[in-house]
C-alpha positions in Angstrom: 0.0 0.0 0.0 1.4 3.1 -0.8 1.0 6.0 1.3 0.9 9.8 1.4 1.7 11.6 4.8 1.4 15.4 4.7 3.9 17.4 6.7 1.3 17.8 9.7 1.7 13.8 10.0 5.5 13.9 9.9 5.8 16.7 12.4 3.1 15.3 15.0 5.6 12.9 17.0 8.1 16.2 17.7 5.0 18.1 19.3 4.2 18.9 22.8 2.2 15.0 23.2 0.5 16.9 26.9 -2.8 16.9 25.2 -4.3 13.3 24.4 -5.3 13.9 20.6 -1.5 14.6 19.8 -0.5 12.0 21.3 -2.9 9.5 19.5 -2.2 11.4 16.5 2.0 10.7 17.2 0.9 7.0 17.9 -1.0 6.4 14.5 2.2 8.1 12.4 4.9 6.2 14.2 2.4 3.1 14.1 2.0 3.4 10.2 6.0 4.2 9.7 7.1 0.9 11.5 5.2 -0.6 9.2 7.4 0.7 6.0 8.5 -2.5 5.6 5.8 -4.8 6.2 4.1 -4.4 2.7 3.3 -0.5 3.2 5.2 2.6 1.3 5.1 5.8 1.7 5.8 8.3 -0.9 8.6 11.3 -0.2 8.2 14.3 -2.8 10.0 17.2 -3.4 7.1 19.2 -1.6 7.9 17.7 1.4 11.4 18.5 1.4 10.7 22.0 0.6 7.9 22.7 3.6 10.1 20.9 5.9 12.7 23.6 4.8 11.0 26.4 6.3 10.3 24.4 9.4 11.5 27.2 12.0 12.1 24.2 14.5 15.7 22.9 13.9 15.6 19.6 15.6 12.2 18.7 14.3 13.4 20.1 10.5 16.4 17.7 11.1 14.5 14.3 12.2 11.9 14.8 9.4 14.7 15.2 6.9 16.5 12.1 7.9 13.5 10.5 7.6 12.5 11.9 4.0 15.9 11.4 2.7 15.6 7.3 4.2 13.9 6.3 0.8 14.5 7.9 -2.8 11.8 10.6 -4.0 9.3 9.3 -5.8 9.7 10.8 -9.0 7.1 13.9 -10.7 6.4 15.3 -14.3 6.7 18.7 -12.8 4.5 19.7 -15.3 1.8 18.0 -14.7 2.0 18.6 -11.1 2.2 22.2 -11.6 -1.2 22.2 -13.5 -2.6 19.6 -11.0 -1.5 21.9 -8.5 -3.0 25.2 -10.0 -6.4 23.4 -10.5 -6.9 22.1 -6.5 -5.7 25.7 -5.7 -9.0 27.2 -7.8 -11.3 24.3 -6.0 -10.1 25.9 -2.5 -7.3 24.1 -1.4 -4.1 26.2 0.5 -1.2 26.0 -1.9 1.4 23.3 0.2 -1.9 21.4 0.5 -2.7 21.3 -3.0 0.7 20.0 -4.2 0.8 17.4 -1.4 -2.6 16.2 -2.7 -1.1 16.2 -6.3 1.7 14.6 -5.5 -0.1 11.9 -4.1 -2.3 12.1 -7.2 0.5 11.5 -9.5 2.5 9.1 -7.3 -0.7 7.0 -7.8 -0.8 6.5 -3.5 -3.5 4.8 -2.2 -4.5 7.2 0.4 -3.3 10.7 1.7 -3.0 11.1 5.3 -3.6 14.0 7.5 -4.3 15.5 11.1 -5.3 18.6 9.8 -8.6 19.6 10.4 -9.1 21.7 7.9 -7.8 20.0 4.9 -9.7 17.1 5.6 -12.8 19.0 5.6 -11.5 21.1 2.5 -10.6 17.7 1.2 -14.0 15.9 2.0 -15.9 19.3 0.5 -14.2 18.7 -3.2 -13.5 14.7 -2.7 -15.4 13.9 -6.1 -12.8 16.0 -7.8 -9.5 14.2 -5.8 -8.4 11.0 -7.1 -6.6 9.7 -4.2 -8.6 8.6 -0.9 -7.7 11.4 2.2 -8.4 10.5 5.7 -7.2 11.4 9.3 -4.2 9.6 10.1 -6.0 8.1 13.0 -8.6 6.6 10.8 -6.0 4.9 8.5 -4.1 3.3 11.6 -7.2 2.2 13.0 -7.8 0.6 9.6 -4.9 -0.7 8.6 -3.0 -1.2 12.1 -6.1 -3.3 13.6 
C-alpha cells in the first residue's frame, strides 16, 4: 500500500504529546512508519522537502529530513504537477496542501493522510474531484494497524 503523509503527519511525533489527541495522532504516524516494511510505502516528494525547509524548529526540521531522505523521492512530471497543482488551488485548497494532494495524485498513493482539520474538511468538500482517498491519520491506523 502506498502511502501519502502530509507534513502535519511527519511533524506530529516532535510536538508537545500533553494533550491526548497529539498523542494519539503521534501514535498512528509512528504506528504506520514501523510498518514501511511490512508491505506499506510511503511516498517522499519534493514538496515535502521544501515545507520541511522552512520548518522554524531545527531539531524537528532535522528528524523529518532524515526520515525523508531514508527512501528515494518518488519521482514527478513537474509539469503535470504544476497544472494539478494550480487546479486544487482554484477548487479551495491552500497552496502546500494542494501540491501534497497532487503529488499523491501522480505518485498513484493509495490514500493521503492527514491530522489537519481543515484539509480534511476542505478535502471531503471537493472529494469527487480528488483522485486519491484522504483520511485522518488516525482513521487509516485504525484501519490498517487493527
Amino acid at each position: 500500500m502506498l502511502i501519502y503523509l502530509d507534513m502535519c503527519c511527519l511533524k506530529r511525533p516532535f510536538d508537545d504529546q500533553s494533550q491526548a489527541r497529539i498523542r494519539l495522532e503521534s501514535e498512528a504516524v509512528l504506528g504506520l512508519l514501523a510498518l514501511e516494511s511490512k508491505g506499506v510505502r510511503f511516498v517522499r516528494s519534493a514538496a515535502l522537502a521544501l515545507e520541511n525547509s522552512l520548518n522554524p524548529v531545527k531539531e524537528r526540521s532535522t528528524k523529518v529530513g532524515l526520515w525523508l531522505a531514508a527512501e528515494p523521492e518518488t519521482p514527478f512530471d513537474a509539469r503535470i504537477l504544476r497544472a494539478r497543482t494550480t487546479e486544487l488551488i482554484a477548487l479551495g485548497l491552500k497552496n502546500f496542501d494542494a501540491i501534497h494532494i497532487a503529488a499523491a495524485e501522480q505518485a498513484k498513493a493509495v490514500v493521503f493522510a492527514s491530522c489537519d482539520d481543515r484539509l480534511l474538511k476542505a478535502a471531503a468538500r471537493i472529494g469527487d474531484q480528488i483522485s486519491v482517498r484522504v483520511a485522518s491519520v488516525v482513521d487509516l491506523a485504525r484501519e490498517i494497524l487493527t
